[in-house]
N, C-alpha and C positions, 0 to 999 in steps of 0.2 A: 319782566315777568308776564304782564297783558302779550307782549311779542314770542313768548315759549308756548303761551295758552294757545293764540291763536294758530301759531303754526300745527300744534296738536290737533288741535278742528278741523285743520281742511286737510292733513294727514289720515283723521278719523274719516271726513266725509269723504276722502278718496278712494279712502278703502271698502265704504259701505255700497253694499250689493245694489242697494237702492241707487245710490248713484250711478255706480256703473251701467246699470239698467238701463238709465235715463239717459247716456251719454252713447251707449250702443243704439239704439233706438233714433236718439237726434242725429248720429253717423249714416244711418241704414235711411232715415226720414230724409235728408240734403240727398243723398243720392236718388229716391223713390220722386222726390218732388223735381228734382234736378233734372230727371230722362222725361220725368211729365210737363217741365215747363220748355223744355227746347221742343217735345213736342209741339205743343201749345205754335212755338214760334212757328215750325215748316206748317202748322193748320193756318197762322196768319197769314204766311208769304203764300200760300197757296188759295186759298180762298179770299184774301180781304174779310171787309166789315160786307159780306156779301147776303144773298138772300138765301141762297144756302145752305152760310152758316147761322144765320138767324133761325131758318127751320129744324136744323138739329140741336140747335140749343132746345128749343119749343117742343122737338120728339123726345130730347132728354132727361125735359123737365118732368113729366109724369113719374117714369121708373124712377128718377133719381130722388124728387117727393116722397114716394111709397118706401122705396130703399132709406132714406135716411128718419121718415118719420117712425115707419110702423117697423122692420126691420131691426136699425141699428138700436132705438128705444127699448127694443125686445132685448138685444144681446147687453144694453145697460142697466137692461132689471135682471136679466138673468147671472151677470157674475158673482156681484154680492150676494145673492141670494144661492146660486151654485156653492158656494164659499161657509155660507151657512149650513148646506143640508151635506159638507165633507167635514166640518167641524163637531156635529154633531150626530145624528144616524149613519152618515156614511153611506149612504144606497143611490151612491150616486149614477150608477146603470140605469135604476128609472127616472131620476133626474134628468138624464141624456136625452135618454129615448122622449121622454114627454116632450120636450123642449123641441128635439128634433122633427117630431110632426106636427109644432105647435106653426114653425117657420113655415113648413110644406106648404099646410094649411092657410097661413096667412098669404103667401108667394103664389100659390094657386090660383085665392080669390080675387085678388087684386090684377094679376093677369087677366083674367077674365074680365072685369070689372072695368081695367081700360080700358080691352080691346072692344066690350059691347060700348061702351060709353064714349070712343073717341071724337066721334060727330059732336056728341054735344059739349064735348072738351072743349073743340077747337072755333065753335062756332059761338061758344058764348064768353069765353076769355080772348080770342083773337078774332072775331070779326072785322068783316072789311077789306080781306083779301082775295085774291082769286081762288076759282079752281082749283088750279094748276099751284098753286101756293100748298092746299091744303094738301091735294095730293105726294105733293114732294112731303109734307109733316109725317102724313100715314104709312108713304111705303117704308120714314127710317123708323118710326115708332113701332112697327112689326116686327122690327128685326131689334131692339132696344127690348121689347115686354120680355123676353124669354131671359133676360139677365137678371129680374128680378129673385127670380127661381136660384140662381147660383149663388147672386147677392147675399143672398138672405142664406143658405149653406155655408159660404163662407164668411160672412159676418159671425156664424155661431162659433166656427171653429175657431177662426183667429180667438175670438173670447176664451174659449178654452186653452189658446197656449198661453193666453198670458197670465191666467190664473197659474199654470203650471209655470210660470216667468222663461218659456219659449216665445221670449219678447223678439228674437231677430229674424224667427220665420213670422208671425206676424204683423212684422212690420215690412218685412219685403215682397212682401204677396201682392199691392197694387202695383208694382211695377210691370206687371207684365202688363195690363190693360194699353201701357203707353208704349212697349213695346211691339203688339200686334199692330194695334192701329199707325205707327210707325209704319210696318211692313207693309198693312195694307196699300198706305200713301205712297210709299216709294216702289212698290212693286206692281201694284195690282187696282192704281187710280184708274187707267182705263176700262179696263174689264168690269170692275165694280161702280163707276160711274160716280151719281148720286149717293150710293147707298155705303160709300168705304169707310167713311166717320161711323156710321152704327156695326156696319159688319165689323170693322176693328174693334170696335169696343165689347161686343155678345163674343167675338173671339176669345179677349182678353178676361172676361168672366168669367167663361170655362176654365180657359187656363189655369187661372189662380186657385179656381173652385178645386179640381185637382192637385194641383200642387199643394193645398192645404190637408187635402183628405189624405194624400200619401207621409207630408212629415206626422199629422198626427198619428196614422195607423203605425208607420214606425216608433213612435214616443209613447204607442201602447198608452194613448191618452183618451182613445174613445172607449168606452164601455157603455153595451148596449142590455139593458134585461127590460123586463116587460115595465111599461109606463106606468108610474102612480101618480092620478092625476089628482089624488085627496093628500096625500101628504104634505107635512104642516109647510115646509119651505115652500113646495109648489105650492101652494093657496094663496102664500105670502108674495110671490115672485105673480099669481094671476088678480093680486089687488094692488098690486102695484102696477102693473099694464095699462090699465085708462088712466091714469094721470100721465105716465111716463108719455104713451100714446099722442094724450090729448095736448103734452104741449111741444112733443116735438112734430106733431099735424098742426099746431097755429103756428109756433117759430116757423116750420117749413112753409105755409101760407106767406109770409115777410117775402121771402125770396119770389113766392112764385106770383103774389101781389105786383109788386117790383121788375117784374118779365112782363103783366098785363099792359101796367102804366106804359111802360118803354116801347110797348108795340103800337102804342097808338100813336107814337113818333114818327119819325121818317126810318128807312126802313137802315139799316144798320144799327140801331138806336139799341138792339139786344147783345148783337155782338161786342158795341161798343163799352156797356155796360159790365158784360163778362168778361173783358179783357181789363178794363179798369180793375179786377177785380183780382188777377190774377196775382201782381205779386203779392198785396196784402193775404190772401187767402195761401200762399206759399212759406210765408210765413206763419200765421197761423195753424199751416198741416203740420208743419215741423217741430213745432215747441207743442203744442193738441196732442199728437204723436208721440212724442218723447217723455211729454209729463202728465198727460191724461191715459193714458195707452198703458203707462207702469204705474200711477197712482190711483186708482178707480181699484184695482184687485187690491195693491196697495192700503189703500184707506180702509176698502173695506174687512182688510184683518183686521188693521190696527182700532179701528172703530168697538169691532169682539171683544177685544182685547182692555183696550185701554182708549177711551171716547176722548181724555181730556188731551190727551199727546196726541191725539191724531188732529183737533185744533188747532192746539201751537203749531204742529209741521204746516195747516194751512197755510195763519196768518206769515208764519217764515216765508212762505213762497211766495206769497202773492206780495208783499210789502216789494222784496228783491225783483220779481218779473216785471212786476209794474213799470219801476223807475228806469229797469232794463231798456222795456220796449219803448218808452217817453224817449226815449236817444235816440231809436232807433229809427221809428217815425217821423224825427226831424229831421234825421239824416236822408234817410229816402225821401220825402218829399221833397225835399229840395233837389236832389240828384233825379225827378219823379220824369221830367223830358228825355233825360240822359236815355235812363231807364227802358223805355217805353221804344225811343228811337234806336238802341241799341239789339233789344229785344226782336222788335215786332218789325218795322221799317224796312222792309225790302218787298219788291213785285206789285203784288195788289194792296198791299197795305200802306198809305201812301203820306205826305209830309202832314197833311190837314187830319187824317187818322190820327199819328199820333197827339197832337195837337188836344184833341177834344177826350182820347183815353187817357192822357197822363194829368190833364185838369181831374175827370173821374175818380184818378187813382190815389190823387190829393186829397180828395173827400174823404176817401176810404180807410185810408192811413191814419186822419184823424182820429178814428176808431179803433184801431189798432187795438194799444192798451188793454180796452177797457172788452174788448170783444173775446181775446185770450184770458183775460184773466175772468172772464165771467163763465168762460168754458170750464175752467181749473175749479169753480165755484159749483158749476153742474156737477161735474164728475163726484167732488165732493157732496153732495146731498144726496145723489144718486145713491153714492158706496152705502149711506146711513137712510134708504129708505124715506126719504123723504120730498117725495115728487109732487104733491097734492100743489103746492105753494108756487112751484114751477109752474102750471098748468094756469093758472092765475093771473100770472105775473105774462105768461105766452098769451091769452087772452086779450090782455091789455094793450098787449105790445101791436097784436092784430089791427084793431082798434085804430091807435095812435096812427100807424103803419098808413093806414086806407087814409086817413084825414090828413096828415101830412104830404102823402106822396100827390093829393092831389092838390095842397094849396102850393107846396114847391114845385112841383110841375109847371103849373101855369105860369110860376114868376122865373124858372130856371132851367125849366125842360128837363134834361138827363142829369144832369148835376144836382137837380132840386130833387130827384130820386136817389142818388148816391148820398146826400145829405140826409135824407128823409131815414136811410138806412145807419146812420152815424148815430144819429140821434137817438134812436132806437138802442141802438150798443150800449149806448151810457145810460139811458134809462135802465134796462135791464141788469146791468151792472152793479149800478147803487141800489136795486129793488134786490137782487139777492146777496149783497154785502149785508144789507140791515136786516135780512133773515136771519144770514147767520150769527151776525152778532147776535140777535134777540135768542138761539139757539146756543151760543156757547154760555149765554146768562144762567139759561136755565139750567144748563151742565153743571157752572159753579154753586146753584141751591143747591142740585139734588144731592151734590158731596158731601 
């Protein structure tokens, strides 16, 4: 009987849109990260752990800070709350439009804001280098600022298809980033010299930025009318913005923390860093992708609708993904040389390279788990509005972040910052599991 039940279940869940959702999305996300990580490799065999690439990591770091703090935080206040003002008035045309010049606005100042500011970016987080150092940072960070602009475009639109569950154009739209820069590398390294890693990339922003503006104007999913910027959702969607803001500006602080530490090492020490980091975080785009990407619009119906079923599906996931990724973790760390040497291991990247990224990647892995499933935890608070607590908990983490990275440093060098980063994962992890538990308690009073 339990053996008739269960085959009914996953006949059920097979058939549920939500799953296939998620299972189109984790298809489309192995391929998007698949053409971005063989990149990744011809960037290793071409460059090594070089000073090069440590500079554009460091020109990256800015736009890719602004893009994922103020940005992506924006298109994660605005779904649920988009969600809300079609459930309810329906004028979603000033919804659009406000929203649409809220990005411009934001993308605008923040260009500006580097490009006056970069001197004292580069001089009071990375001091200690040449010239000639810094100039190589500046000339790819000019050509890096003007992707913020598109970033932030297409950040809003992909939001928009997955509300309308246009989860497969969504989801394939970074691919091309890894395609131009691709082209660049293989066609156009001479001629572009220095500057082919940033010029592929501001290529690859257009790109996608377009390709998003044309499926949506085909899917007749943009509707523009004149901006209401007092209307009750937009109020609600612009008080939720400095919390959303404020802690995805200190989580992003962790990373760009952890880029300061590592430059005061020997000079590959960034690169090294960001390669350790690659498969873990390949992992994490792809399962973030497929079940943050469809459960954020997701949750936040379900949450309208019914608050106490959109918990249970939580805890269901997160119980299952957990012990999932605890395999998966042990598995790769131990294959973590294989890895590394398979991957990265050829021209300028050399046997002692991998050596010290696949130790890194060891670190990282540890975190795994706890770092996906804390994301699946965001997404969920996000959907129900409740960012304030996030903000808190990213404060903290800042905190921790500075005073660890520098006591593991000193005893472990790059490893003691890879740790420093682990550690952090699991802190934040069990800091927003006993939020929500202390939130689904309240769910069961108020019934």
């Amino acid at each position: 009987m339990k053996k008739l039940q269960l085959i009914a279940s996953i006949k059920k869940l097979i058939k549920s849109p939500t799953f296939i959702n998620i299972v189109t999305v984790a298809i489309i996300s192995i391929f998007v990260k698949g053409l971005g990580f063989y990149k990744e490799i011809i960037v290793a065999g071409t460059f090594g752990l070089s000073e090069l690439l440590d500079t554009f990591f460091i020109a990256a770091l800015l736009p890719g800070f602004v893009s994922e703090v103020f940005i992506n935080a924006f298109k994660a206040v605005f779904i649920p709350n988009y969600i809300a003002e079609k459930k309810s008035t329906n004028k979603i045309g000033a919804f659009q439009s406000a929203s649409f010049i809220i990005t411009l606005l934001i993308a605008l100042f923040f260009i500006v804001i580097s490009y006056l500011f970069t001197d004292v970016f580069l001089e009071t987080l990375f001091k200690g280098h040449t010239q000639d150092y810094y100039d190589l940072v500046k000339t790819q960070l000019y050509y890096l600022l003007p992707c913020i602009l598109f970033w932030g475009f297409a950040s809003l639109l992909s939001g928009l298809l997955n509300i309308y569950d246009e989860f497969r154009y969504s989801s394939i739209y970074p691919v091309f980033t890894s395609i131009t820069m691709l082209i660049c590398l293989f066609f156009f390294k001479e001629q572009l010299q220095e500057k082919v890693l940033a010029v592929g990339m501001l290529a690859g922003s257009i790109v996608q930025f377009l390709f998003l503006l044309i499926v949506a104007i085909n899917k007749n999913i943009i509707t523009l009318n004149k901006p209401d910027f007092l209307a009750k959702n937009t109020v609600t969607m612009f008080k939720q913005v400095p919390a959303k803001v404020s802690s995805g500006f200190l989580t992003g602080l962790i990373s760009a923390t952890d880029q300061f530490f590592a430059a005061q090492l020997i000079i590959g020490s960034i690169a090294a860093l960001n390669y350790g980091l690659r498969i873990p975080s390949f992992f994490v785009a792809i399962i973030v992708m497929a079940l943050g990407n469809v459960l954020l619009p997701y949750f936040s119906k379900l949450s309208i609708t019914n608050r106490e079923e959109a918990f249970r599906l939580l805890y269901y996931i997160l119980k299952r993904l957990f012990g999932a990724l605890i395999i998966v973790s042990i598995v790769l760390i131990f294959l973590s040389d294989f890895i590394i040497e398979l991957s990265f291991e050829r021209d300028a990247f050399t046997e002692k390279d991998t050596e010290i990224v696949a130790n890194i990647q060891r670190v990282f892995l540890l975190g795994l788990p706890f770092a996906i499933c804390e994301i699946i935890l965001v997404r969920f608070l996000t959907s129900i509005n409740k960012n304030s607590y996030m903000a808190y908990v990213a404060l903290i983490s800042v905190i921790l972040n500075i005073i660890l990275d520098i006591i593991l440093m000193e005893y472990y060098g790059i490893m003691g910052i890879a740790l420093c980063t682990t550690l952090i994962q699991i802190f934040r992890f069990i800091s927003f599991l006993k939020y929500t538990n202390k939130l689904k308690k309240q769910q069961l009073l108020a019934l």
